[in-house]
C-alpha positions, -999 to +999 in steps of 0.1 A: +000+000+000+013+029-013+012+064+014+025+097+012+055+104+035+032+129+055+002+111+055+021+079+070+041+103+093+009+116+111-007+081+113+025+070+130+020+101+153-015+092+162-003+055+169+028+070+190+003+092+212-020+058+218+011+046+232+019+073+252-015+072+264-009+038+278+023+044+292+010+073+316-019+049+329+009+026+340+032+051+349+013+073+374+005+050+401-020+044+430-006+054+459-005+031+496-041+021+505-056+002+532-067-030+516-101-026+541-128-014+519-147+017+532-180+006+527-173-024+552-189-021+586-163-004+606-138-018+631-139-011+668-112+008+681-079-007+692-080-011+734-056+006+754-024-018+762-024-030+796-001-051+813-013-077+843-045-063+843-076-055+819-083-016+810-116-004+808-110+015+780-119+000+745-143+025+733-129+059+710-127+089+734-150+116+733-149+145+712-128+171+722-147+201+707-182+206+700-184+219+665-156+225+640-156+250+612-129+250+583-122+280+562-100+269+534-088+300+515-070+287+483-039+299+473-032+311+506+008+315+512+024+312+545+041+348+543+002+360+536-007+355+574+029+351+593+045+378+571+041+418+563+009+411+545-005+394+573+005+419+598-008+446+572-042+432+563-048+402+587-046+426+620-073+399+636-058+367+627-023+383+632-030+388+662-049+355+673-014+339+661+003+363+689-014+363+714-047+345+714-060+311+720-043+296+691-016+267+679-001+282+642+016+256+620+036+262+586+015+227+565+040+215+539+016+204+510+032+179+484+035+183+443+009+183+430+002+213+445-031+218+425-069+219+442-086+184+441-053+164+455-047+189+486-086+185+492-080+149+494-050+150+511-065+173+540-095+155+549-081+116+542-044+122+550-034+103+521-009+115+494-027+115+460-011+100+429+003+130+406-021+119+379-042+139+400-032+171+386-056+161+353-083+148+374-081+181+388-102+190+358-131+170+366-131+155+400-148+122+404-161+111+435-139+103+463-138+062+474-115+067+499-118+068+537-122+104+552-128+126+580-162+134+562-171+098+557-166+093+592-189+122+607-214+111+581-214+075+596-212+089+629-245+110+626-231+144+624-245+173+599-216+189+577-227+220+559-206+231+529-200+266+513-174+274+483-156+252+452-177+230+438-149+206+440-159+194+471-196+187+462-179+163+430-156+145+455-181+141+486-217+136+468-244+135+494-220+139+525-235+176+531-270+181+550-267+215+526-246+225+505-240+256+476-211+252+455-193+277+432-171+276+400-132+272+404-127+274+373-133+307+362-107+327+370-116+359+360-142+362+388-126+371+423-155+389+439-190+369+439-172+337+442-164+343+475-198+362+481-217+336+472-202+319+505-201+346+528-236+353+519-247+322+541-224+332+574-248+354+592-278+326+588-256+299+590-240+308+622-269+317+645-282+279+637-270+253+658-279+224+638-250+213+627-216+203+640-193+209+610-190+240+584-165+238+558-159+272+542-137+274+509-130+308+496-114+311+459-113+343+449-072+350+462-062+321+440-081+341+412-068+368+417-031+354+415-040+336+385-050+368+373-022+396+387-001+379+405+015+378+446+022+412+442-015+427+426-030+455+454-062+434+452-044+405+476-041+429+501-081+437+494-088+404+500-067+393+529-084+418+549-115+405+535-111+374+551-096+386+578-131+394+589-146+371+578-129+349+602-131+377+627-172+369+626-167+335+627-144+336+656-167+362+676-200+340+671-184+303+682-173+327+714-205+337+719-221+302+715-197+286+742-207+312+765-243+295+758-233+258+752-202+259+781-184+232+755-153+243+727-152+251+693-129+248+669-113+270+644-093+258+618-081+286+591-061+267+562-050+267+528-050+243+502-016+253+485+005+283+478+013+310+453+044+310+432+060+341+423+042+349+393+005+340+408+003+303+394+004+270+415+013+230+407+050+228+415+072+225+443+085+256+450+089+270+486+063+298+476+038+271+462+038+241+491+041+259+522+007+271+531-005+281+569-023+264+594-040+282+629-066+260+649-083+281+672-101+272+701-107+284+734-098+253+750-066+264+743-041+276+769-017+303+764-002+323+789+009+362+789+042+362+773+043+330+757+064+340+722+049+308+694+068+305+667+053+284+636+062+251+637+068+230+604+043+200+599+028+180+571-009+191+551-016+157+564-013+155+597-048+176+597-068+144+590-060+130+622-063+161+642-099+165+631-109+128+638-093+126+675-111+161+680-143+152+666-144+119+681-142+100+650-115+074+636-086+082+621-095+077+585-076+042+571-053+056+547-039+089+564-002+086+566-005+120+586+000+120+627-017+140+652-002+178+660+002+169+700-004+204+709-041+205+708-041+178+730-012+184+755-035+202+779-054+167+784-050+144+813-021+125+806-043+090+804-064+108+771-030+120+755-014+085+756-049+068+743-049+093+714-012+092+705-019+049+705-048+055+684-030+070+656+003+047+658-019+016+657-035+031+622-001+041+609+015+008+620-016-013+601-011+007+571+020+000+569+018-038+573-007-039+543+020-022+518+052-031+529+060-071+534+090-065+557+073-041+575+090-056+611+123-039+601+108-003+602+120+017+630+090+033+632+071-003+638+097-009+661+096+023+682+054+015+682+059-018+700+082-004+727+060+025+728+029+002+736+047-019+757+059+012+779+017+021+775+010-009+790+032-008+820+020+028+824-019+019+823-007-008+845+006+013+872-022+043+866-048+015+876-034+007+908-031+041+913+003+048+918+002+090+918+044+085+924+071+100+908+075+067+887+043+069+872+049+106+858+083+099+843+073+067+826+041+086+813+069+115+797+088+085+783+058+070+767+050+102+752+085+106+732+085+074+721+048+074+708+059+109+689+088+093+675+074+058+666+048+086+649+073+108+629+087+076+617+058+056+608+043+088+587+077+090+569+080+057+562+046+059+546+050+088+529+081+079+509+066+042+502+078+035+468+046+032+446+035+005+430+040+009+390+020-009+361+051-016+347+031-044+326+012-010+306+048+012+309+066-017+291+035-022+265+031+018+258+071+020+251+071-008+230+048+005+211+066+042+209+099+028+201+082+004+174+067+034+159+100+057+157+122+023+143+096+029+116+101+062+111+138+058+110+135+031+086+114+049+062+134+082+061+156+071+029+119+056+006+100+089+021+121+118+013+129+104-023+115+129-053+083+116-052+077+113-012+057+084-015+066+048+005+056+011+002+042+003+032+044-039+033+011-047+047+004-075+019+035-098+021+034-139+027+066-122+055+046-100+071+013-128+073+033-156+084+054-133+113+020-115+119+002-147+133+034-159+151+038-128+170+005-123+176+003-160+193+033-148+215+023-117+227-015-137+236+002-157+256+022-129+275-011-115+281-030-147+297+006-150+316+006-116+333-031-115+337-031-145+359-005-141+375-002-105+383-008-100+420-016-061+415-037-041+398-034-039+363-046-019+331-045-036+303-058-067+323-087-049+330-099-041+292-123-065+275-106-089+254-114-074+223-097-040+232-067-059+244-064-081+210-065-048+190-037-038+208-017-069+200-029-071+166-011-035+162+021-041+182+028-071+157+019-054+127+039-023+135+067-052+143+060-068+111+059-038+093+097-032+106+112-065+096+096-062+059+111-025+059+145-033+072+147-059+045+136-041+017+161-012+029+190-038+036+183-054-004+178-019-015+219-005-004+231-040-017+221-030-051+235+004-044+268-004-032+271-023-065+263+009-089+302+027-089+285+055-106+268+073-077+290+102-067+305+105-027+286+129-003+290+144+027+273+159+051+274+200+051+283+219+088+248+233+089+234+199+083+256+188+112+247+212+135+213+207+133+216+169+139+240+172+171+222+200+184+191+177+181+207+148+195+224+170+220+191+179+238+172+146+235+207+133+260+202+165+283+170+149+292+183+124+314+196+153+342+170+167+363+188+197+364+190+201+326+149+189+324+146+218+352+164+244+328+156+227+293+149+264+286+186+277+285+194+240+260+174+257+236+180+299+241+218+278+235+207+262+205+196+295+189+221+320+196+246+285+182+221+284+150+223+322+145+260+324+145+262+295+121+240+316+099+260+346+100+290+322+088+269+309+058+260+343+048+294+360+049+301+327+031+278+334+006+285+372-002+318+373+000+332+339-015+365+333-018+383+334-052+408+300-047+375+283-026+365+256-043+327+246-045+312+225-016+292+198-025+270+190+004+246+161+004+216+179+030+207+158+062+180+142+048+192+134+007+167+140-021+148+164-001+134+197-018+160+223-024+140+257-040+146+270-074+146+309-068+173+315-049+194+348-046+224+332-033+238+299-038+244+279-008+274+263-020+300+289-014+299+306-047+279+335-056+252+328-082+247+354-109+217+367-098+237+379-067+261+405-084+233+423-095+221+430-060+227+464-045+246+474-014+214+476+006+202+438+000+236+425+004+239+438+039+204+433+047+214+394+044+244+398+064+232+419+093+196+395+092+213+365+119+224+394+140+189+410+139+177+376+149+201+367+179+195+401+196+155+397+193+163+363+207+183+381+242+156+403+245+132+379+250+150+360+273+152+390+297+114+400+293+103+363+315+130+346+340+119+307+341+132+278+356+140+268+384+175+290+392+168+319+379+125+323+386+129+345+418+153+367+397+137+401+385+128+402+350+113+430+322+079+410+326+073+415+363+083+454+366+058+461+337+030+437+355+037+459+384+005+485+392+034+512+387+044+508+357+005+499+341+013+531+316+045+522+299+029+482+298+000+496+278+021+517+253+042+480+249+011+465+243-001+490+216+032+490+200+032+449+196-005+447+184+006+474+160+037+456+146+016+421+144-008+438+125+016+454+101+034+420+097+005+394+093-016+420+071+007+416+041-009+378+030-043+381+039-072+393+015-086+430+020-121+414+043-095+394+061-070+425+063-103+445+081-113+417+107-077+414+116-074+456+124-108+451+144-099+421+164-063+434+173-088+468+187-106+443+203-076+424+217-066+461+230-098+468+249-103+435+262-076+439+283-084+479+295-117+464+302-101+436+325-080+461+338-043+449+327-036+481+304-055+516+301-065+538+273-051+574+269-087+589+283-087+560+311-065+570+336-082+555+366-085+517+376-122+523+380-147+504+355-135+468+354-156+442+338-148+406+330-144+418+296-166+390+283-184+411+253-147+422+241-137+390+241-164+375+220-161+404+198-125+390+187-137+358+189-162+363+161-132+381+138-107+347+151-135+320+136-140+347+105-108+342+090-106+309+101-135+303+081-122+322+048-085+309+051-108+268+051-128+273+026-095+288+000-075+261+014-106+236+005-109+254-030-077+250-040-076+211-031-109+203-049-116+227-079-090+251-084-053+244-097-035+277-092-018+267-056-015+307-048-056+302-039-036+270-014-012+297-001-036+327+007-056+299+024-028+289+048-019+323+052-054+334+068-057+300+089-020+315+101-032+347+106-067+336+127-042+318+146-021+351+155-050+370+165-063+341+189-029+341+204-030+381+207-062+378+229-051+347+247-013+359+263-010+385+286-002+419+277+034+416+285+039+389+263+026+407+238+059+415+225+069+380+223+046+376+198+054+405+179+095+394+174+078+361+167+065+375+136+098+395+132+117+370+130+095+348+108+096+377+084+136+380+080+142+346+082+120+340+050+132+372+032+169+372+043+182+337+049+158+308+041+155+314+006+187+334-002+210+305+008+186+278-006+179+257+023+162+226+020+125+218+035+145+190+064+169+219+076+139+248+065+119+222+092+146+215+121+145+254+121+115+261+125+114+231+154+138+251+174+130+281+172+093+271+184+104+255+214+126+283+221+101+306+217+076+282+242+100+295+271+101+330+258+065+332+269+075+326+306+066+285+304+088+259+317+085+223+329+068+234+354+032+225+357+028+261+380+040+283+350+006+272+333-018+298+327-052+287+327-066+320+330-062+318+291-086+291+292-116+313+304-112+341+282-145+353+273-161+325+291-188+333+317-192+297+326-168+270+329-171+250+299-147+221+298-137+218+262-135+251+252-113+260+285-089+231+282-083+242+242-077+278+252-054+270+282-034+242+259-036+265+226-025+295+251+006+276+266+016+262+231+018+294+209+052+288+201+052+254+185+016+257+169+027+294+149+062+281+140+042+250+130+023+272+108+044+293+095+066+265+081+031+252+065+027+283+047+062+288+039+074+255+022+036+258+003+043+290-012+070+280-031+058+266-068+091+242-073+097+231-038+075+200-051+062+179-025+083+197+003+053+201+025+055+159+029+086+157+036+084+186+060+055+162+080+077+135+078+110+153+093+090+169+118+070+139+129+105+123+136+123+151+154+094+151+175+094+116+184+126+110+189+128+127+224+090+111+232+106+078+227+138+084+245+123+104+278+096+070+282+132+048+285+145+075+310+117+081+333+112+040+336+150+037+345+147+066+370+109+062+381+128+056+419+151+089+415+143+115+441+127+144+413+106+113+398+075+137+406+087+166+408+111+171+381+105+143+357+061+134+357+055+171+351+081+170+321+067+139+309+034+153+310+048+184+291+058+158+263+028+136+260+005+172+250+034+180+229+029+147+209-004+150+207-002+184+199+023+173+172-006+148+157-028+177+147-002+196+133+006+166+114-030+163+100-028+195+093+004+192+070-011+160+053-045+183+048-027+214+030-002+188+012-021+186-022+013+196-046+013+161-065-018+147-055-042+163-078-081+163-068-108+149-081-119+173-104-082+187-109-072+150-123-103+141-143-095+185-162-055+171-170-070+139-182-090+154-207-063+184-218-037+151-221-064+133-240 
């Protein structure tokens, strides 16, 4: 079966991102879970050790408050309520945390630091599996043991407020309940009303025992502006009293009641630098935690200072305090201070309570789980509790008794610290039987590719693709019996969970069928190629090549940064591999071009056989590229000449620009950057004449190609663009000088949209024209050029205003790189392709992005949204994060298509760029299996690997679109049956 090189490049894509798909459903695992199922009638409580005699005490102690309330305020940063802000606009809480009735904690939350996990982790005390951070999206409900699930049992009424999230995870937990959107972003002021608008009613009731509060709008508003925005200090002292009315009305029910409340003020993660959240940064996992109660004692004078504990540990605080058990799968341990004003005899049962639950987890995911210190410290502990108990029975009030009981405390806290370690860095359990089937069939894809380079960058950029052979049938039904067998094998015999053994047979035999074909498909290749360089090797006509230093750059530089990926420290700063690769690539253009004007009278000519042979070289070049100037170039003037040698330079200082408008990364985030003093509330003047400037030049440089209606509804939605974001606030107009008048700017928005989907619309239908009916392939180029251009004016409305100039020195450099170097020195479409790779990626971290899921801005997704609406939001955010790779992607579609000789370049462009994309797909899969025990597993490498798996598939439409625009020697229909009849 015969295929076009692009058309079998993007259905290799599409097979590489089912594999990919696989892999990640092995690869992220389920973390340690008690193997008792929830739904089970629950166990009675462990009874307090004795020794020699029988305790009385098998029953869980009472409750040590009377009703709890939670207020969760997301995105809430440590230095927000212990730092200047919090002394600032927190005066209430500040001073709870000084002086009052109050035990302050500094709750570490672990990556991912996104919503849904930290919720789960706070009221189960589990750690959530990374894969989390997608389900974050759409929260199912939760299955797992939890503090809620336990009042529920236990007859208690929990009223919820806030993110909606909570509603998803606990259905019909809450006696009432009114959730709210997280997921639009742009609204920081009735999200949080819509909760505080119950508080007054809410609070003079007494008919319930727990109120969960969970305030949203200071994460918007980071997503929004950032840490640093005036409106968090707004808000702080918004909630500051809100928890000041809170506080004021449990006092004033205790008074009636005589029994304690509790107070818990939380938050779920923290802020980074530049507003987001996801990561691991100091900024984004250290969040506060202050329980208030007035069963608290603190005397005059007694200095607290925060002490460091785990988002955990809060699980088993709120079950020992509401009476409850400690739900099954917490790893967390109680924070003794709320308890270390009990009787001694209460302490000791509670502390026991917890260990036992830790030291039964443990025993259900680790086998040698005798060896643990912490298992070990829990039996002397309870041994020690025994004697105690023993002696506090016969009641021994001596000195004996009291310095026992002290001794049983340490060694319960440290059998506790250890235990909850030992849990918490409990190596995972992998599918590796889905991480071994998913590489397979990525590596099997790229062996394909490779194969097929040589047969699909020939002249005609067609391939064979053996699918008919006696071979292929007779390897086909033997590999397919093999790999049946495997299955049954692992299925049976697997003693954990696993994927693929949980699909229906017929799914799972479809995947077989296509991991031998694809293997079958390799053999038949890898002869024809091996029978194919025989007969070569035999011709002694065919002339020597070599490879040319440009050609040889672009390889190692490729190769180069597919090895990098196997240091954390060069995933963390991937972005300064490429800004290398660039400024490298830019100087080796300035050589060719000097090269080129200026050739040498003894040199002799260079013939250079491109990195991928056969591929298309253009016919209209100014310059040769071989060394010697072509006649066409000694008729150009002065001006030209030094246009093409001063055009790399032009390039390469655009290029360190950029990199000082966004710091990214790891080392150098916290450093100060272009971007974050013109996102400053200072400097909102000289950001919006930036702004205007950068709409200006995109206009001017994408106006050029389009048509005169698509020339007009560009102008318009670049206005829009412009007062989209003075209606949002980010930028002002000349006659706004105020900040007064914010909207959501949701009409503004739509406005562009309608112009974004209008050239859309005319650059499909000319791009349709020109496949079906028309022959002239300028119709196929103005079509691309509009799609391009629809695509530049999304990406206008979807960055922020400071990026605004990244886009515009995109464009730029586009436009010099075309005029000036591309076809001057007669590049082919593989080099033309490599290019246009790089400089995408490198211009994906010029926007401020990184490997770091908290560099995501997903307040792109919710651009003139007034509703969170799931698809369009997750295109936006993904469309908004990729704008690099999808316009360079573009571009080169338009480029290698306007060209009338390039022949079927825009194939072999698929092809090459199909390959150079999978190459560091296929090789990060190896890497992250090898190192899936390395410390940065989840925080260095899953986030990266997550990076690349959108990237792939991101890669597969581009792909389609390549193979869709790629109609050069594939007449249509009607184009075929009008040559017919002229040849006839």
């Amino acid at each position: 079966m015969r295929l076009g090189s692009g058309a079998f490049a993007a259905s290799c894509v599409a097979i590489e991102v089912l594999g990919v798909a696989i892999f990640l459903r092995g690869f992220f695992p389920a973390p340690v879970r008690s193997s008792s199922k929830t739904e089970h009638r629950a166990e009675p409580p462990a009874p307090e050790p004795a020794a020699g005699a029988r305790s009385n005490w098998t029953k869980l102690p009472p409750p040590l408050f009377n009703k709890v309330v939670i207020v969760l305020i997301d995105a809430l940063r440590d230095d927000f309520v212990f730092g200047s802000k919090g002394v600032k606009y927190m005066p209430y809480t500040s001073y709870l945390v000084e002086k009052g009735a109050s035990h302050s904690f500094v709750a570490e939350a672990k990556p991912p630091t996104v919503t849904m996990p930290r919720i789960k982790a706070l009221m189960t005390g589990s750690l959530p599996g990374f894969v989390d951070v997608i389900r974050n999206l759409n929260s199912p409900a939760l299955l797992e043991d939890s503090v809620i699930r336990q009042a529920k049992a236990a007859g208690k009424r929990v009223i919820f407020y806030g993110d909606e999230t909570w509603v998803k995870l606990f259905p019909k937990h809450f006696v009432e309940y009114d959730g709210t959107t997280s997921f639009f972003v742009s609204d920081y002021t009735e999200v949080d009303d819509n909760v505080t608008r119950h508080l007054d009613t809410v609070l003079k009731r007494g008919d319930w025992d727990m109120l969960i509060l969970h305030y949203l709008g200071l994460d918007h508003i980071g997503h929004i502006s950032g840490p640093n925005s005036p409106l968090i200090g707004r808000k702080l002292s918004e909630m500051d009293s809100i928890l000041m009315k809170i506080h004021t009305s449990l006092l004033s029910k205790e008074r009636e009641t005589l029994s304690p409340s509790l107070l818990v003020l939380c938050g779920d993660h923290g802020m980074s630098e530049t507003g987001s959240h996801g990561a691991s940064s100091t900024e984004e996992v250290s969040t506060p935690l202050i329980l208030i109660s007035s069963s608290f004692e603190r005397r005059p004078g007694d200095i607290r200072h925060p002490k460091r504990v785990q988002q955990t540990d809060l699980a088993a605080t709120l079950a020992i305090g509401l009476g409850l058990p400690i739900p099954k799968d917490s790893v967390g341990s109680l924070l003794f201070p709320v308890v270390e004003g009990k009787p001694v005899r209460e302490q000791l049962r509670f502390l026991h309570l917890n260990t036992v639950q830790l030291s039964k987890l443990l025993q259900e995911n680790m086998p040698s789980y005798e060896k643990d210190p912490g298992f070990e410290q829990f039996k002397m502990a309870e041994r020690l509790h025994g004697n105690w108990v023993k002696l506090h029975l016969e009641e021994n009030r001596s000195d004996i008794l009291l310095s026992l009981g002290t001794k049983v405390l340490r060694q319960y806290l440290g059998a506790l610290k250890t235990l909850s370690l030992s849990l918490s860095t409990q190596v995972a359990q992998y599918d590796i039987y889905s991480m071994a089937v998913g590489t397979v069939v990525v590596l099997e894809v790229l062996t394909l590719l490779l194969l097929s380079t040589p047969q699909a960058l020939r002249r005609g950029a067609d391939l064979e693709v053996p699918l008919r052979s006696p071979v292929f049938s007779l390897l086909f039904y033997l590999v397919f019996l093999v790999l049946s067998a495997i299955h049954v094998i692992v299925c049976t015999s697997a003693t954990s969970s696993c994927y693929l053994c949980s699909l229906p047979w017929l799914v799972a035999g479809g995947l077989m069928v296509l991991v031998s074909a694809l293997l079958c498909a390799i053999v038949s290749t890898l002869t024809r190629t091996i029978i194919e360089n025989t007969l070569l090797r035999k011709n002694a006509a065919l002339p020597s090549s070599r490879w040319s230093e440009m050609d040889l750059l672009l390889m190692l530089g490729t190769a180069g940064h597919v090895l990098s990926l196997g240091a954390s420290s060069f995933v963390e700063e991937e972005h300064q591999t490429w800004y290398f690769l660039v400024n490298t690539l830019c100087l080796a253009l300035s050589q060719e071009t000097c090269r080129s004007c200026f050739p040498g009278d003894d040199s002799k000519p260079q013939h250079s056989v491109h990195m991928l042979q056969d591929s298309a070289v253009y016919r209209a070049p100014i310059l040769h590229r071989a060394g010697h100037a072509s006649p066409s170039s000694e008729a150009l003037g002065g001006h030209a000449r030094w246009a093409i040698l001063a055009s790399p330079w032009l390039v390469l200082a655009c290029c360190r620009l950029l990199r000082s408008l966004n710091q990214t990364g790891v080392q150098g985030a916290h450093r100060p950057d272009l971007g974050l003093w013109l996102t400053s509330s200072d400097h909102k003047v000289e950001l919006s004449g930036l702004a205007a400037l950068s709409l200006l030049v995109i206009f001017l440089l994408v106006q050029r190609g389009c048509s005169l209606v698509s020339r007009a509804a560009l102008a318009l939605g670049l206005l829009g663009v412009f007062c989209y974001r003075a209606a949002i606030g980010n930028v002002l107009f000349p006659w706004q000088p105020g900040n007064k008048g914010f909207s959501k700017g949701i009409i503004e928005a739509r406005f562009v949209y309608v112009f974004v989907l209008g050239i859309l619309f005319t650059g499909t239908k000319d791009l349709l024209k020109s496949q079906v009916i028309a022959a002239d392939f300028k119709i196929k180029t103005v079509g691309l050029w509009e799609i391009y251009s629809g695509l530049v004016l999304l990406a206008a409305l979807l960055l922020r205003p400071h990026n605004l100039p990244v886009l515009a020195f995109s464009l730029l450099i586009q436009t010099v790189m075309t005029k000036f170097i591309w076809k001057p020195l007669r590049h082919d479409a593989a080099e033309i392709t490599v290019m246009h790779y790089w400089f995408g990626q490198a211009f994906f971290y010029f926007q401020g992005n990184s490997n770091n899921i908290a560099t995501i801005d997903i307040s792109a997704g919710f651009v003139g949204l007034d509703t969170y609406m799931e698809i369009p939001a997750t295109f936006l955010t993904v469309f908004g994060t990729y704008v690099g790779p999808v316009l360079w992607a573009s571009h080169l579609a338009h480029f290698l298509s306007s060209e009338a000789s390039s022949g079927p370049a825009l194939s072999r462009a698929c092809f090459c760029y199909a390959l150079i994309c999978s190459v560091p797909v296929a090789t990060y899969l190896i890497l992250v299996t090898s190192l899936r025990y390395h410390l940065f597993i989840w925080s260095v490498f899953s986030p990266k690997l997550l990076y690349e798996g959108m990237h792939l598939l991101i890669t597969a439409a581009l792909c389609a679109l390549f193979t869709a625009a790629d109609q050069n020697s594939r007449a249509g229909p009607i184009q075929r049956w009008t040559l017919e009849m002229g040849g006839s």
